[in-house]
C-alpha positions as a Markdown table, in Angstrom:
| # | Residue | x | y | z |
|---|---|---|---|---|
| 1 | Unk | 66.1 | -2.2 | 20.1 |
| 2 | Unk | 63.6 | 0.6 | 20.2 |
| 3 | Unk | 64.2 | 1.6 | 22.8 |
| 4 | Unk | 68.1 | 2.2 | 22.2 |
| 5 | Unk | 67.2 | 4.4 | 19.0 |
| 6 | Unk | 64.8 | 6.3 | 21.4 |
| 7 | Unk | 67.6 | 7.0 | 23.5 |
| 8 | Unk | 70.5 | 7.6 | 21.0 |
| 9 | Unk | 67.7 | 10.4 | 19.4 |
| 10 | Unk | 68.0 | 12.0 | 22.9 |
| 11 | Unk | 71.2 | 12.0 | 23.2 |
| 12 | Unk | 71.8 | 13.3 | 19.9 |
| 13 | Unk | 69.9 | 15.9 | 20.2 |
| 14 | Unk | 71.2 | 17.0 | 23.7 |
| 15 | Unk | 74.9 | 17.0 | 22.6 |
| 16 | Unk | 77.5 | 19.1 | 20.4 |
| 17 | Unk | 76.1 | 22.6 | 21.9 |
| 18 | Unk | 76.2 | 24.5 | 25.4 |
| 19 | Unk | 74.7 | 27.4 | 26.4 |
| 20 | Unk | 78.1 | 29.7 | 28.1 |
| 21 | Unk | 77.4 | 32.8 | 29.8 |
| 22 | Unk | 79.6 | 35.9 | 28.4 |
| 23 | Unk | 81.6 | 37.7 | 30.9 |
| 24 | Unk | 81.4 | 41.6 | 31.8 |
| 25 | Unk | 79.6 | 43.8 | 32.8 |
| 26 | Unk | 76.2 | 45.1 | 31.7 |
| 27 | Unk | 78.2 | 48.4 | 30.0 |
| 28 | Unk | 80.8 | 46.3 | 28.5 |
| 29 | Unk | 78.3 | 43.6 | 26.9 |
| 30 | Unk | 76.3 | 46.2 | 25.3 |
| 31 | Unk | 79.2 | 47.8 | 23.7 |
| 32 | Unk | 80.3 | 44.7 | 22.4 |
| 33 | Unk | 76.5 | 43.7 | 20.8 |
| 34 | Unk | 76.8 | 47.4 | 19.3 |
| 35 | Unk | 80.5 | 47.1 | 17.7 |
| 36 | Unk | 79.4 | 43.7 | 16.1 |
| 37 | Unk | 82.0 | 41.8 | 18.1 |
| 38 | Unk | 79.9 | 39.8 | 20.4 |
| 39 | Unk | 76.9 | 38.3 | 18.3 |
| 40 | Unk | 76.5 | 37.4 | 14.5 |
| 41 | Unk | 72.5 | 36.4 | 12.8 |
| 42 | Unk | 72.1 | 32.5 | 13.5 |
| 43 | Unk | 73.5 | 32.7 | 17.3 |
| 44 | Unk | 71.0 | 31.1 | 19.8 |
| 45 | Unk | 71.3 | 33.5 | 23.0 |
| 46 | Unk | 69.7 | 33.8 | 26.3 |
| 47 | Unk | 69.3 | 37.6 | 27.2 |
| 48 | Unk | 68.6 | 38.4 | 31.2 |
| 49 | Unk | 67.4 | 42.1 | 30.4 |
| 50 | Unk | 67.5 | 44.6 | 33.7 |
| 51 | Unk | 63.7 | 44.0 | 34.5 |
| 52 | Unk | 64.9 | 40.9 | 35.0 |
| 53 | Unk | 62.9 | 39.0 | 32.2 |
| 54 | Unk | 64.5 | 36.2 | 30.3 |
| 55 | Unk | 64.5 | 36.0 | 26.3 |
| 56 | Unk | 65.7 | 32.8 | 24.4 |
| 57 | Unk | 65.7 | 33.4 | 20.7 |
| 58 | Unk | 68.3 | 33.5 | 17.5 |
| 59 | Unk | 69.2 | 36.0 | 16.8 |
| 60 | Unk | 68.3 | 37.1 | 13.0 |
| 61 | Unk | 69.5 | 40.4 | 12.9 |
| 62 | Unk | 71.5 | 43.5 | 15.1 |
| 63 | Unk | 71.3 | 46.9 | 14.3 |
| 64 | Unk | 69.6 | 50.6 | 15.1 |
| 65 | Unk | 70.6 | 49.7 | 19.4 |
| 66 | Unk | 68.2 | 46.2 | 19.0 |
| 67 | Unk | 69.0 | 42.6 | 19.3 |
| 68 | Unk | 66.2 | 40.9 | 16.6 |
| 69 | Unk | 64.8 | 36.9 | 17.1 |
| 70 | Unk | 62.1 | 35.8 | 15.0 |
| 71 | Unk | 59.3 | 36.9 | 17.2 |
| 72 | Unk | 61.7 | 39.1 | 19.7 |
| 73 | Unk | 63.2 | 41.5 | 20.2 |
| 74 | Unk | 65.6 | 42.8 | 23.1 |
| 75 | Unk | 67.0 | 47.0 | 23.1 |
| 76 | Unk | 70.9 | 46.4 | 23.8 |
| 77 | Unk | 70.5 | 49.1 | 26.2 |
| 78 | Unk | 68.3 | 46.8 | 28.4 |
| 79 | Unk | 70.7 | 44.0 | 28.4 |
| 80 | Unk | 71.9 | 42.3 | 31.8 |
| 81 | Unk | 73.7 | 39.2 | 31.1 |
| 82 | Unk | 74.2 | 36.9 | 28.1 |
| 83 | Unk | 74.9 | 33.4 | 27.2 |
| 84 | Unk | 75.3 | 32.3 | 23.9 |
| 85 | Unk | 75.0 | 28.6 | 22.4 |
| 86 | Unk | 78.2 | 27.4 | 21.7 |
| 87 | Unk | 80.3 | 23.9 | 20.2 |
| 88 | Unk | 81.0 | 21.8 | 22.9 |
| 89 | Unk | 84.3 | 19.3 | 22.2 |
| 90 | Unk | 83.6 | 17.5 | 25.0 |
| 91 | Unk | 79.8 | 16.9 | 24.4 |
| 92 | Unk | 80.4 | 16.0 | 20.8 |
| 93 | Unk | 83.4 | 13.3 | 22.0 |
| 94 | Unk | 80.3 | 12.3 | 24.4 |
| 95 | Unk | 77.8 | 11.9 | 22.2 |
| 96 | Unk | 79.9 | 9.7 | 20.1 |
| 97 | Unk | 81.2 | 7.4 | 22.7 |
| 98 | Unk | 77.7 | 7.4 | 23.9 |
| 99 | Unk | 76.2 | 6.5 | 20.4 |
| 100 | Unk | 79.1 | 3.8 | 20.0 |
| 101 | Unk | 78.1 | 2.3 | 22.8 |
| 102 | Unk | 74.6 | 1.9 | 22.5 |
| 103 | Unk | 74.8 | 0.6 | 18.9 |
| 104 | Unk | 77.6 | -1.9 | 20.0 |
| 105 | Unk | 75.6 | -3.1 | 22.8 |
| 106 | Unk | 72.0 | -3.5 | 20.4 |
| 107 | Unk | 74.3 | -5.5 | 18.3 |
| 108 | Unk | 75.9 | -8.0 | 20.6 |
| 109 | Unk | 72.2 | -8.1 | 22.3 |
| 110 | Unk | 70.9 | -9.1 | 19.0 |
| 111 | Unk | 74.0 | -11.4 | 18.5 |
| 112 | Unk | 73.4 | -13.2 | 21.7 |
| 113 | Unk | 69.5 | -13.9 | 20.9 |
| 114 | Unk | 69.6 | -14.5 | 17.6 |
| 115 | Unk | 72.1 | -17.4 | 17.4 |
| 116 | Unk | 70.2 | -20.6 | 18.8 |
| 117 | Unk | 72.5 | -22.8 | 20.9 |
| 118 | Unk | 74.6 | -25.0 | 19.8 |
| 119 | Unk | 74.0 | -28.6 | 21.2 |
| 120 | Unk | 77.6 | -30.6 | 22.0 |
């Protein structure tokens, strides 16, 4: 049984979200991160920037040309690509069939183990 709440924990905690890469170019994402249309505080992103380094941070803040995490920060002018954390449908519907599953199975384990046999 332990072993099922071990793996409904992971699935839970892969589930409901996906990271999805914005399309456009390099000149169209950065006007979009500077008109406010493309990111909001909270979102979890992955920024490629043009020296080719990777940044994965949420976002708190976007303002003065910078992109602010926590502990980083990216210039929108040095941005390459984007992908932003996003609600999956189909993960979440997963997830719960997934859960289902599992819990219905530990219970008809139990079931089966539990009850001693009857004698005819």
């Amino acid at each position: 049984m332990k072993r099922l709440i071990v793996l409904a924990a992971v699935i839970s905690c892969t589930g409901c979200t996906t990271l999805r890469p914005i399309e456009g170019t390099a000149t169209e994402l950065q006007q979009r991160i500077n008109s406010g249309e493309l990111l909001k505080p909270g979102d979890r992103v992955v920024v490629v920037t043009t020296d080719n380094h990777t940044h994965r941070f949420a976002v708190t803040a976007i303002g003065a040309g910078l992109i602010d995490g926590k502990s980083d920060s990216v210039p929108v002018d040095q941005i390459a690509s984007l992908e932003r954390r996003q609600f999956s449908r189909a993960r979440t519907v997963a997830l719960i069939c997934g859960v289902v599953l599992v819990v219905a199975g530990g219970i008809v384990y139990i079931a089966a183990h539990a009850v001693p046999a009857v004698a005819l």
